[in-house]
Each structure stands twice: as structure tokens, then as C-alpha cells.
DOTORLO-220193 format. One line per 2 residues: number of its first residue (from 1); for each residue x, y, z of C-alpha. Coordinates in pm, whole numbers. Layout:
REM residues N
NUM = X,Y,Z; ...
This chain:
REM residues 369
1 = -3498,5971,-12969; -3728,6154,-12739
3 = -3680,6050,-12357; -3828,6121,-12034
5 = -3604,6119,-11731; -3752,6098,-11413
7 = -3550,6209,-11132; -3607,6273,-10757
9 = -3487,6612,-10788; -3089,6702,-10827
11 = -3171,6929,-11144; -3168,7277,-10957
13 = -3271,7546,-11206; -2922,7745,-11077
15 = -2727,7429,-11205; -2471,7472,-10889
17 = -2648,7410,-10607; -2881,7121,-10482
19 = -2800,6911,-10801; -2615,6584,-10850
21 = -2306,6643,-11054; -2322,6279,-11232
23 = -2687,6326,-11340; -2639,6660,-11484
25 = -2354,6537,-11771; -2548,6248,-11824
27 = -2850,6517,-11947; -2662,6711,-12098
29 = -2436,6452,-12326; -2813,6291,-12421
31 = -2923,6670,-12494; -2669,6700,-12746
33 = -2820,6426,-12996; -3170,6352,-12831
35 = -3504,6507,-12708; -3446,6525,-12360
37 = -3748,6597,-12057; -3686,6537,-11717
39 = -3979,6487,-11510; -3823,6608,-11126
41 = -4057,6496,-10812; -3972,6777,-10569
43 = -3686,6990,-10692; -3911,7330,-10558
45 = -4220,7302,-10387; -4407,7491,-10665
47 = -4478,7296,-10984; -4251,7484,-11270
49 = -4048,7437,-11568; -3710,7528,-11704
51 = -3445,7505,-11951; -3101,7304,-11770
53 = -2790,7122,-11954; -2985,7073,-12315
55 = -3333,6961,-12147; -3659,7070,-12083
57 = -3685,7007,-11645; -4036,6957,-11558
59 = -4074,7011,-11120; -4375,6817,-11036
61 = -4367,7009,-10695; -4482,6908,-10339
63 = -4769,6690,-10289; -4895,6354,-10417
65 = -4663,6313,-10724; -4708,5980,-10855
67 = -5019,6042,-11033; -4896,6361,-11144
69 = -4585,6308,-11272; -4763,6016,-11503
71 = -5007,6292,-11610; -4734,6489,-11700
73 = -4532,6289,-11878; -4871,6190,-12075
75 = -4914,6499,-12239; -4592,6542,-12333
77 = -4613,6176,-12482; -4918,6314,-12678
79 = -4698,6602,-12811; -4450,6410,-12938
81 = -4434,6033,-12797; -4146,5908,-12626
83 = -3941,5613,-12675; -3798,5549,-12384
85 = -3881,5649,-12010; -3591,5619,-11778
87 = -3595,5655,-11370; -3276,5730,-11239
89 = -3314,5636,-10900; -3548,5315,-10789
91 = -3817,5449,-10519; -4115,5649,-10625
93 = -3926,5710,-10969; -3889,5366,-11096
95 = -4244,5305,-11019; -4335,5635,-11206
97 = -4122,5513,-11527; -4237,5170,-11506
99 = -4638,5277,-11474; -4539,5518,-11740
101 = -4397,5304,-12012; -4650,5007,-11953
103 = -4957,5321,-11979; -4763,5454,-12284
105 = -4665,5097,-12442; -4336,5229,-12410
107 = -4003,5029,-12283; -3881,5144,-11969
109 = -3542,5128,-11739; -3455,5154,-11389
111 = -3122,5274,-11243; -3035,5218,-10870
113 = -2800,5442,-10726; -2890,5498,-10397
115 = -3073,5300,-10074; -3349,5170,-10286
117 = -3272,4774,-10220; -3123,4873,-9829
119 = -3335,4861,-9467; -3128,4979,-9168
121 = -3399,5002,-8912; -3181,5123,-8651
123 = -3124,5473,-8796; -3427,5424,-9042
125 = -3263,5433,-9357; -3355,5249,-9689
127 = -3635,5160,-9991; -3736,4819,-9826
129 = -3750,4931,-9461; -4155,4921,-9490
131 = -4422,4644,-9687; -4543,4948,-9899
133 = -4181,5017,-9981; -4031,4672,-10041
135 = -4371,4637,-10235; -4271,4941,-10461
137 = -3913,4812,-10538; -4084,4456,-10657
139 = -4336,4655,-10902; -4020,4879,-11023
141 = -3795,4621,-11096; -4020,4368,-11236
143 = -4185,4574,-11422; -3891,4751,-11611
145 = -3784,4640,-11906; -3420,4654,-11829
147 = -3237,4758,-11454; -2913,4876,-11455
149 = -2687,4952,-11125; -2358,5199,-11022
151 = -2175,4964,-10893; -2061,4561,-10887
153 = -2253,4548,-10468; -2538,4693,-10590
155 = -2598,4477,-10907; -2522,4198,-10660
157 = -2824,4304,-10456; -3006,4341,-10739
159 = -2915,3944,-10807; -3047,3859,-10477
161 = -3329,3931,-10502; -3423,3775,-10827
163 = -3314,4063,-11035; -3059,4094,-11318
165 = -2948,4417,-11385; -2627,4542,-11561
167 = -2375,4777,-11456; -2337,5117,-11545
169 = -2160,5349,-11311; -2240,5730,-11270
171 = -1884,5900,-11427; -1747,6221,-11378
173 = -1737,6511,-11624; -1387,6566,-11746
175 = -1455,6870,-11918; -1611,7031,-11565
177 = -1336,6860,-11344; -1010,6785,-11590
179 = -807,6492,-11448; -477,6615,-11266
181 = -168,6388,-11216; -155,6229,-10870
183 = 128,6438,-10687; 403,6377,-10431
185 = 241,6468,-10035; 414,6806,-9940
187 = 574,6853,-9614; 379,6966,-9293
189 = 55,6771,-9156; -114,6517,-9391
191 = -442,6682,-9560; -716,6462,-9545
193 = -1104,6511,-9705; -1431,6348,-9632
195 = -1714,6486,-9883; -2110,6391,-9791
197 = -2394,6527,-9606; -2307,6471,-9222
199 = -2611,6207,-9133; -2646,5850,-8986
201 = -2605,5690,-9340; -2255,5846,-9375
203 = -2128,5761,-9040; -1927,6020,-8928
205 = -1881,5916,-8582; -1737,5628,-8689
207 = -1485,5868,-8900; -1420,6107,-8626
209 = -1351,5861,-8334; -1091,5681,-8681
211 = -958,6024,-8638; -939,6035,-8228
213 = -719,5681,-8279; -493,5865,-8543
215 = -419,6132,-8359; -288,5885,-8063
217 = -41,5762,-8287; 126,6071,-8347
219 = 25,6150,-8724; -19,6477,-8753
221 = -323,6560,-9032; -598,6788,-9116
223 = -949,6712,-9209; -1144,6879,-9445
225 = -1515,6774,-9404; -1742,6926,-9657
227 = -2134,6857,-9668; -2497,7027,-9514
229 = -2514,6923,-9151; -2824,6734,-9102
231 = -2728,6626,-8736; -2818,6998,-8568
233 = -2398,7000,-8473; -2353,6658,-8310
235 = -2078,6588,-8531; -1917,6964,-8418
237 = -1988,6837,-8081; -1827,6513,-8078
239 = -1492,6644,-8185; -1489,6889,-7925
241 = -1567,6566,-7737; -1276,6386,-7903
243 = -990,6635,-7896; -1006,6682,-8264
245 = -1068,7120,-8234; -772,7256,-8461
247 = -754,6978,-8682; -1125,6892,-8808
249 = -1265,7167,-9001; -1625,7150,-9118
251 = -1689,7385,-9499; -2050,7290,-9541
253 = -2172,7283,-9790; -1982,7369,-10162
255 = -2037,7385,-10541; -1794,7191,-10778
257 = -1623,7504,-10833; -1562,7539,-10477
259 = -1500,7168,-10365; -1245,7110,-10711
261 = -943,7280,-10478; -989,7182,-10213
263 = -1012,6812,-10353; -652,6896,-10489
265 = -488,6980,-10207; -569,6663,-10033
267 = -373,6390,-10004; -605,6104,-9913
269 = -1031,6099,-9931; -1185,5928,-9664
271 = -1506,5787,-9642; -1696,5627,-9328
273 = -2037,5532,-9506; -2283,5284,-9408
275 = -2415,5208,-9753; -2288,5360,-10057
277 = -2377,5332,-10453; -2112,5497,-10546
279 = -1995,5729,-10386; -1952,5962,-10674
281 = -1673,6163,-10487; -1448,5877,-10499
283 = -1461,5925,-10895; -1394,6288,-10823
285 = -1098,6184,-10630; -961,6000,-10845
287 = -964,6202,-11158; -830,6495,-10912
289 = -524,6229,-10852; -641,6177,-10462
291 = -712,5823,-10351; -948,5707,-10093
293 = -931,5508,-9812; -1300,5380,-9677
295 = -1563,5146,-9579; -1614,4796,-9771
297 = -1944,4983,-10011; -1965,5088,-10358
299 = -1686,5175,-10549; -1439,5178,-10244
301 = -1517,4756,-10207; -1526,4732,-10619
303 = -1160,4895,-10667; -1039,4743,-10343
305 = -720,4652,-10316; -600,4803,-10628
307 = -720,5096,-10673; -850,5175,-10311
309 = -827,5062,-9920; -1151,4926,-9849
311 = -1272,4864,-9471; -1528,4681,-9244
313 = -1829,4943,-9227; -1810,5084,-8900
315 = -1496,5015,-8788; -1278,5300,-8627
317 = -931,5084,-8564; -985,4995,-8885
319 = -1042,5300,-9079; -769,5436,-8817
321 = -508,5180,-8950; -557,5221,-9338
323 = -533,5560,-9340; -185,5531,-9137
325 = -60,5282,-9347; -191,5494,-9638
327 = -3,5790,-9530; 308,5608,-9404
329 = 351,5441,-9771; 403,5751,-10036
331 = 453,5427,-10278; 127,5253,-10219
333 = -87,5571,-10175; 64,5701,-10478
335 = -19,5360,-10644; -322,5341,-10553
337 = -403,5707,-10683; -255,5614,-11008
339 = -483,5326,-11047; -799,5506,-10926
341 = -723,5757,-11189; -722,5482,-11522
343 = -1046,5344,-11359; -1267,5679,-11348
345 = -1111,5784,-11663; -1223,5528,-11867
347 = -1572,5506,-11689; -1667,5872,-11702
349 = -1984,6086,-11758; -1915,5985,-12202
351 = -1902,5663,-12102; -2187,5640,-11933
353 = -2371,5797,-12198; -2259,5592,-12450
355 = -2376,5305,-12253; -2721,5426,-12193
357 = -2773,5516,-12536; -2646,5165,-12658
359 = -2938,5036,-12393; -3214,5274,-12513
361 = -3152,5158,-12899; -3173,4765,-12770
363 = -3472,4878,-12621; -3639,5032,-12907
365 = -3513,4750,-13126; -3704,4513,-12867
367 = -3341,4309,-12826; -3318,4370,-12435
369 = -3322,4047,-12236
């Protein structure tokens, strides 16, 4: 088959930095057996086009993209057509598959994995905060030929408003990050990890004053917190405020190479977000043999309680209380690792191949209802 991605961005031409893990084994396990272009909106300001994981990237660059990117994949499609165009990501992608695949009498799917379907006007997050944008999302996800979802809450969205969609989670690579046993804490404080761009959406105030309450109780721990810092040092700020100097420490922002170890050494992931997807760290986690304690979103709320400790969203006693009883219970966290492991093993980045390419050849059979 010969199929056009179109992606937000995520496909950096370096392959390490300012790409999305998840999305690059899913191009390269179609590359292997398929004609793969991905159509990126704004990966570099200037338009451009490389070679990346098996595929042909095409960066639309900066400016109006949506009639541009439709251009593009055009004359590709007059190359060579395509039988399948495929956003990952609702937004301005799905609408660029969708228009694509109707122009190009061509079926067409739609992936949400982010804060397509969300509106939180208080810290202005989300795909539906606006008319123009809630109009978008309708035209997407009408219009494609089949939706699919990361996660159980998100396809549950997707049902609410008048959408079926099935579920196919992001999974990890296990050749790039091999699965390691879950292992027995070692002695000295408790090593602790939180993984995501520091901004409103992620909520790490909520984490660090779930720390503050933590530290009251006498539990001694470290925190790892690795991610760009979006927030000009609020969050640096705020545990000064909180007492936390000497046991948060923030590592910005690291490639999978880099983030793999320190992912092993911890003993418990913790996650504060707002809205989640995924996240896709939690499947990280979890092959690394490190479960997660964290808000009721995603993956955390989908494996909760068996296979994680999910959570109200922005909660601090909360968040403060799981991860104590998490730590206090080398049984249950153990447990709960062990579990998190069979899940993202048998969901990972083959998987999820597999799946989509079982969906494109419904597609192109014209047996997708």
C-alpha cells in the first residue's frame, strides 16, 4: 500500500529530539512492508524533505498549511496514488486527511491522541475551546471513514459526542526500550519520576504541593522531573516555595537514550495531568518494570486498580496518599508493576501496527463500518 501520514510535527529529521517516540515505530514498522509519506505541518519553519524510520517526511513549514499540505499530498497522489490517508492527531490534521481522501476518492482515518475533543477555558487548553475549532473536530470526525482512539476515556468521548471510534493505543518499541523485570526498591530515599513538559495541562503544582504533603509525613524520596519548562521557572519557584530544594530535581529536557536510566532507577512514575491520551510514558514505565501512580486520565484510569493507582485530577492529598501507600506496600507496588508490564507488552508499537494495517486493508476492501 502507499499511505500518507499526516502529522503535526514529532518527525524531527535528527530522529532524537523534538519527535514522539510512539509515532516514530509506528512509521517505521509500516516502512518495512508499505510506501510510507508523512506529510508534517510545522516540524521546521522552512518547507523541506527528508528520509526518517523507512519514510519519505514531507515539512509543510510555517504559514497557512491546510491548503498546502492538500496540495502536497496531491502531487504525490498523482505520482503514485495513495490508498489510504491517515491523520494521527484530530485538529488541523484530521481535517487535512479527511479533505484529502474525499478530494482524492480515497478512504481516510482519524486518530485522537491528544486534546482534540477537550476545552479547559481556564488555562486555555483544548480542540473545542472555540466555534471554529469544535467546528473542525465535527468535519474531521464525520467525515473520516473510520476514527480510532489511545485509550478506553478517549473513545468514550469520542461516543459522546456521536462518534464511534475503536481503540488502538500508541505502544512502545521493545527493540528501542527492551522490557526489564520489575525489581525490589533499594535502601535509602524512595526515587520517584514525573516525565512531561512542565505546563498548565500537566499540572505540576498539583504534583509538587502532593510532594510538600509527603514530605510532612516523613517519607523520605527524590524526584526526578524531566521535560522543557514552558512556565519561565514557576515550577523551580514553587518548590523553593514549598521546601522541596534537595529533593526535586528538574533534567529538562532528554532523548530516549537519556531518559531509559533514569526510568530504571525509579521506583514509582508519577503523573499529575489534567487530561491525558495516554500518557505514553506510563507504557515506558511499565515495560522499564516501574509503575505509576496518577490522576484518573488515559491509561492511568484504564489500568486502574490493577495495573495502576489512579486519582481525582487535581488532587494533592490524594496524589499525596497513593504514592505513600504505594511506597509503604513493596507487595502492591511490585504487583502493580508486574501487571503494568503484561499490559504494555502485549499492546506495543507491533501491535499497533498490526492493528492499523488490519484497518487500512478493511478500508481498501470498503468493509469498514
Amino acid at each position: 500500500m502507499k499511505l500518507a501520514l499526516v502529522v503535526p510535527g514529532g518527525v524531527d529529521r535528527s530522529g532524537e529530539i523534538r519527535v514522539i517516540p510512539a509515532l516514530l515505530a509506528l512509521v517505521e514498522r509500516l516502512s518495512r512492508t508499505h510506501e510510507v509519506h508523512v506529510f508534517a505541518l510545522r516540524q521546521e519553519a522552512a518547507a523541506g524533505s527528508w528520509r526518517l524510520a523507512g519514510a519519505t517526511i514531507h515539512n509543510v513549514g510555517d504559514g497557512r498549511v491546510h491548503l498546502r499540505v492538500i496540495a502536497a499530498i496531491s502531487a504525490e497522489h498523482r505520482r503514485a496514488p495513495f490508498d489510504v490517508t491517515h491523520a494521527i492527531f484530530s485538529g488541523p490534521c484530521g481535517l487535512i486527511a479527511v479533505a484529502a481522501g474525499k478530494l482524492l476518492r480515497v478512504p481516510c482515518m482519524v486518530h485522537v491522541t491528544g486534546g482534540e475533543l477537550i476545552a479547559m477555558r481556564d488555562i486555555g487548553y483544548g480542540g473545542r475551546l472555540t466555534w471554529k475549532g469544535r467546528l473542525r473536530e465535527r468535519l474531521a470526525l464525520r467525515g473520516a471513514d473510520l476514527v480510532t482512539a489511545t485509550s478506553a476515556p478517549i473513545v468514550e468521548l469520542l461516543q459522546a459526542l456521536g462518534v464511534q471510534a475503536r481503540r488502538v493505543p500508541l505502544g512502545v518499541d521493545l527493540r528501542k526500550w527492551p522490557p526489564l523485570a520489575p525489581r525490589q526498591s533499594l535502601e535509602g530515599p524512595a526515587r520517584l519520576i514525573h516525565v512531561a513538559s512542565l505546563n498548565r495541562v500537566k499540572d505540576q503544582t498539583t504534583l509538587l504541593q502532593a510532594l510538600a504533603r509527603l514530605a510532612k509525613t516523613g517519607v523520605e524520596f527524590e524526584m526526578d522531573i524531566v521535560g522543557t519548562d514552558t512556565l519561565q521557572g514557576a515550577m523551580i519557584e514553587l518548590v523553593r516555595k514549598l521546601g522541596l530544594n534537595g529533593r526535586v530535581r528538574f533534567l529538562g529536557f532528554k532523548t530516549q537514550r537519556e531518559l531509559r536510566p533514569i526510568v530504571e532507577s525509579a521506583d514509582l512514575l508519577v503523573m499529575s495531568s489534567r487530561h491525558e491520551a495516554g500518557p505514553f510514558v506510563l507504557l515506558e514505565a511499565a515495560v522499564a518494570g516501574v509503575p505509576t501512580v496518577g490522576t484518573a486520565v488515559g491509561h492511568i484510569v484504564e489500568w486502574a486498580p490493577s495495573a495502576a493507582m489512579a486519582v481525582p485530577i487535581g488532587n494533592p492529598e490524594r496524589l499525596a496518599d497513593a504514592i505513600h501507600t504505594m511506597l509503604a506496600d513493596e507487595a502492591l507496588r511490585l504487583r502493580i508493576a508486574r501487571a503494568a508490564q503484561c499490559k504494555a507488552l502485549s499492546e506495543d508499537a507491533d501491535h499497533t501496527a498490526r492493528t492499523f494495517e488490519a484497518l487500512y486493508q478493511r478500508l481498501t476492501n470498503g468493509s469498514c463500518g
